[in-house]
N, C-alpha and C positions, 0 to 999 in steps of 0.2 A: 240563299240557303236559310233554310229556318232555324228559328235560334235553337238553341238546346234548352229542354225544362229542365227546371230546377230540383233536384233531390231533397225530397223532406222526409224526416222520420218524425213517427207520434209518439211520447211515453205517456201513455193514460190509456185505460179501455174503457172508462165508464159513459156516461152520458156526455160531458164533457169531449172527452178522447174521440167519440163516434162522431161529435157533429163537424170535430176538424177535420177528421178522417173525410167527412160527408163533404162539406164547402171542398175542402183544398183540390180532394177530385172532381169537381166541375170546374178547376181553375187551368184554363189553356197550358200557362207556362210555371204548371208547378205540376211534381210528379211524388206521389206516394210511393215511399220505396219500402219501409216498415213501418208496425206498430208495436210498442210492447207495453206488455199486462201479465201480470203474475196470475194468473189464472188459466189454469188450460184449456178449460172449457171454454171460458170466452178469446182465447184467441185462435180455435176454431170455428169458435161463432165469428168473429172478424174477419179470420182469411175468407170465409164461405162467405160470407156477405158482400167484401170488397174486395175480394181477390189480391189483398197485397198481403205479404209475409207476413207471419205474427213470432212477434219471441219473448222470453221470458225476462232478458234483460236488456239494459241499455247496451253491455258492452255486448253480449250476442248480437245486438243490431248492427253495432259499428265494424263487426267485424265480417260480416256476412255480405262478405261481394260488394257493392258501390255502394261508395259512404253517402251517407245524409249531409248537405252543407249546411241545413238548417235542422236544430232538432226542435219540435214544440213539445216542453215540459206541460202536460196538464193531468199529474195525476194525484196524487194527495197530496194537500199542503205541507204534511208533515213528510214525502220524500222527496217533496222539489230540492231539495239539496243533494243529496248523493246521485239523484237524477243529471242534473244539469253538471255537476262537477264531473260523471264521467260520460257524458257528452262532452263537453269543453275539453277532456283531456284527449276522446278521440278525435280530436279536428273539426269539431261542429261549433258552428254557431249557434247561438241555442235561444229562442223566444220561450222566456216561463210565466206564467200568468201569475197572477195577483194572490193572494201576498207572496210573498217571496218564499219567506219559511216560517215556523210556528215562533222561531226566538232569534233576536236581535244575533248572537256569533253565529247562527250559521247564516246568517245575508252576510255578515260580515266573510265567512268563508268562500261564499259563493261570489263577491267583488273582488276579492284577493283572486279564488282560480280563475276567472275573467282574465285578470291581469297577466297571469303566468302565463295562460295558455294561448296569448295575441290572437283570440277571438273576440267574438262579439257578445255581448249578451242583454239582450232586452228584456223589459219585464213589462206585464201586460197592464198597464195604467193608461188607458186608451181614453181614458173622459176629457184629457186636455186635445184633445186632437178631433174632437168634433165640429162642424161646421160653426156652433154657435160658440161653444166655449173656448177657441181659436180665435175665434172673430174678439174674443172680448180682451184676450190677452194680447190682440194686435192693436186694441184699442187703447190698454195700459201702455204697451211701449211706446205708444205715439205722441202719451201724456195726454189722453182725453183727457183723465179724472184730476189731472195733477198732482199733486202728494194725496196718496190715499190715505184716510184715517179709519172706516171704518169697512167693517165687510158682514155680510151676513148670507147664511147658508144655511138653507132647508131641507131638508129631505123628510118626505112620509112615501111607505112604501108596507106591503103587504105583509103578514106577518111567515115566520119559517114554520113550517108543519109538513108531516109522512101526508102521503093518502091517506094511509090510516090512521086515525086519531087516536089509537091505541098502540100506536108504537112507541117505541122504549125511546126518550126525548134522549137519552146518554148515546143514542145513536146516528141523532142526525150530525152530522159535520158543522154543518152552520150554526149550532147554538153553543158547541164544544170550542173554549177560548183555549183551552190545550191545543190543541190540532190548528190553529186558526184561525177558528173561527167567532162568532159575536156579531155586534152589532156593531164594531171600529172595524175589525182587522176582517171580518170578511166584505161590509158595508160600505162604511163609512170612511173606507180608507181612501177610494176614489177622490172622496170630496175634501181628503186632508192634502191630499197632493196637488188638487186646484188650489186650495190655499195656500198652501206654498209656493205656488206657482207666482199668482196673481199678488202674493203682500211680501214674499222674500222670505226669508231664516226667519222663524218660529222663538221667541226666546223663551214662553212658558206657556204653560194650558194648565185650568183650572177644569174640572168638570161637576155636572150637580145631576142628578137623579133620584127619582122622587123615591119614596121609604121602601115601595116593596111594585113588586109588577101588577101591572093589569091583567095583562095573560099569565095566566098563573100554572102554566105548565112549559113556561122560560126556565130556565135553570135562574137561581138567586143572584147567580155571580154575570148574568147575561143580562142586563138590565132592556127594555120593551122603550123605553124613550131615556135620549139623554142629550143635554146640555151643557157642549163647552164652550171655555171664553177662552180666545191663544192670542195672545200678545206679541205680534213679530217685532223683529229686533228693530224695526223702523218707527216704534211707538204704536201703530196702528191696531188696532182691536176687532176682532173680527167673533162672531157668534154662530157657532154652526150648532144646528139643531137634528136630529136624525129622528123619528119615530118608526116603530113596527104597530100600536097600537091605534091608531085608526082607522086607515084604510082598512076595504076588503083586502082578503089574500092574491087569488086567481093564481098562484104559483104553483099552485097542486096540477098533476098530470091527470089526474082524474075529476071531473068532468074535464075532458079536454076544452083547451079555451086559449085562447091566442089575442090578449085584450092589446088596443088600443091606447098607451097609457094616457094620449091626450083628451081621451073621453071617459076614463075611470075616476067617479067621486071620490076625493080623500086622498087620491095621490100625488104628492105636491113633489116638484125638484126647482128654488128657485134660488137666486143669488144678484143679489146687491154690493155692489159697491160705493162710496162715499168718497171723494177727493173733494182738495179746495177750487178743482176747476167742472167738477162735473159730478153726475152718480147715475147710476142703471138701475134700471130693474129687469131682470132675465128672468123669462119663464121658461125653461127648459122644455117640460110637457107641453105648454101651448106654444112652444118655436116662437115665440116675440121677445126682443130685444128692446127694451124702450132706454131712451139716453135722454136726459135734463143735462143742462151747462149753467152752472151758476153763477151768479151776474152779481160778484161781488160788487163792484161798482154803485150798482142801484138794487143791491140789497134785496133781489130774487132770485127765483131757482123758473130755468124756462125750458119746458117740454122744447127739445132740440124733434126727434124723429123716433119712428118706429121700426128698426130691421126687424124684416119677417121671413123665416128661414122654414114655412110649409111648405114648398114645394116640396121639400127632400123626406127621403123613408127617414121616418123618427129615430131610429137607432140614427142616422146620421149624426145628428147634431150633438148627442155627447157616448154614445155607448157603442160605437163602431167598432168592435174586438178584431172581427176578419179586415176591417180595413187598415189596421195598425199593422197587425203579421203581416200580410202584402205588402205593405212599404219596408218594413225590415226585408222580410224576401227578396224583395227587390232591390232593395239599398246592398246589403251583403254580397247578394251575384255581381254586383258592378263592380266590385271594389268599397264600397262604401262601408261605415258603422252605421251601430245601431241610432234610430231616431231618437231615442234619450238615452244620456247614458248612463249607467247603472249605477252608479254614484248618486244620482240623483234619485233615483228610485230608493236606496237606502237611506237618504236622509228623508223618504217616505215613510220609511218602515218606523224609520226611529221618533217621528212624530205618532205614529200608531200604537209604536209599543208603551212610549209616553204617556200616550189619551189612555190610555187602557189600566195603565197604573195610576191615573189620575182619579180614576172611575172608580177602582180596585182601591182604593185610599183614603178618596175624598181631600184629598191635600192638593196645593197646586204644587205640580211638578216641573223642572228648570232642565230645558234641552244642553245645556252644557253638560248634564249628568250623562249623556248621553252618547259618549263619544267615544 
């Protein structure tokens, strides 16, 4: 007998919302049962396009004939909480994307209803679960590098802009650190939960950004490049770097364009680690993994090998979003929890909200405050 698919419900109708909607219906064992968007016009654009229910609220979804056992929250940062809390109250599991919420109590809200409501709840931090950046964290538990002392993390990436250059910048989401967004909490937050992954508990982050932006139609409080130093509780010092201002964009919908990021100049994702038995250098964009072992002994450092992870589609190796949902999906139908758990994702948040006041201050700020 064949198995039965799995019931999914969407809360989001914008771009976001449409392309789950899109993927999850070419997925064999996963069935689209509703979508909901506060807008009536577009969730007759939705039913008419995909043929599945549209409603205006969560709990109209839950209550309308077969529940959802998964819900994916993706619709404004700023209602992934009342989203997700009454999914979780009606019996769903719920996978909600990145960041959680626009302020530290309501993530804090949203792991408490977790807890109540003996569901499940992921949150979409997929960077650690890529081919390459898995590999590297299988490499730390093995004691490749052996006490790690330093870490460094790059990121350059396109800058946020409308199609049109004359839309109203109070508009776009991404540059509005109210709502969630910036260049930590909707960016760079990825790369703070790799570090926390890879160096342990955080005990402080300093941040430094230069007087004023390059791009100069960044909101003031959104800074265009910036540089923190986060000191885990293990001693170890880590440097992560984020820019918006060198690369080209290629994010705009208009000219249509579907770039390659391993062949776009200026855009860098790479990450170094330092122990007393080893250190890496990871090119994310170019898929190579290079590993040194250092030979305290006789006082050198020796190129060990090169893992090279090009065979696989680029999104594989750190930005795999649909292949995280699919393993929650599938982990929940079985009996299973979520692949991280949401605990952990909030001591995400709380290093984000940190770097952001660190930024917001120019003071170095102490994750104890944060609890």
């Amino acid at each position: 007998m064949a198995a039965q698919k799995v019931p999914v419900g969407i809360v989001g109708g914008g771009s976001v919302g449409e392309s789950f909607l899109r993927q999850l219906g070419q997925e064999r064992a996963v069935r689209v049962i509703g979508v909901v968007t506060s807008t009536p016009a577009r969730r007759n654009e939705l039913h008419d396009r995909y043929g599945v229910p549209a409603h205006g609220t969560v709990e109209e979804m839950m209550a309308a004939g077969e529940k959802p056992l998964v819900v994916c929250v993706v619709n404004a940062n700023d209602d992934h909480k009342a989203a997700t809390i009454a999914a979780l109250r009606g019996g769903a599991h719920v996978y909600c994307e990145k960041p959680m919420a626009p302020t530290l109590p309501e993530c804090v809200e949203m792991v408490q209803a977790e807890k109540r409501s003996g569901r499940h709840l992921q949150i979409g931090f997929e960077y650690m679960h890529g081919t390459m950046t898995s590999r590297l964290m299988e490499l730390v538990g093995e004691g490749f590098f052996g006490r790690i002392v330093w870490a460094q993390v790059i990121d350059s990436r396109g800058h946020w802009a409308a199609v049109d250059p004359a839309t109203d910048v109070a508009t776009i989401m991404k540059l509005n650190r109210r709502r969630g967004g910036g260049i930590i909490l909707h960016c760079g937050i990825h790369q703070l939960d790799m570090i926390r992954c890879y160096l342990g508990p955080i005990a402080e982050i300093t941040a430094f950004r230069p007087p004023r932006n390059a791009l100069e139609f960044y909101p003031p409080d959104v800074p265009d490049v910036v540089a923190l130093m986060l000191r885990a509780q293990s001693g170890a010092v880590c440097n992560f770097q984020v820019s918006h201002s060198r690369a080209p964009c290629y994010y705009r919908s208009v000219p249509p364009f579907q770039p390659d990021w391993r062949t776009v100049p200026g855009h860098q994702f790479d990450v170094s680690l330092i122990g007393t038995g080893g250190s890496c250098y990871m090119q994310i964009y170019q898929e190579k993994l290079h590993l040194f072992r250092i030979d305290q002994a006789n006082r050198d450092i020796i190129f060990e090998r090169t893992e090279d992870f090009g065979p696989n589609h680029p999104s594989k190796s750190h930005h795999d979003m649909h292949g995280l949902l699919m393993r929650f999906i599938q982990s929940v139908a079985a009996g299973g929890g979520a692949i991280d758990p949401a605990a952990d994702a909030l001591d995400t948040m709380r290093l984000a909200f940190a770097a952001e006041d660190a930024i917001a201050t120019g003071k170095t700020v102490h994750m104890k405050d944060y609890r």
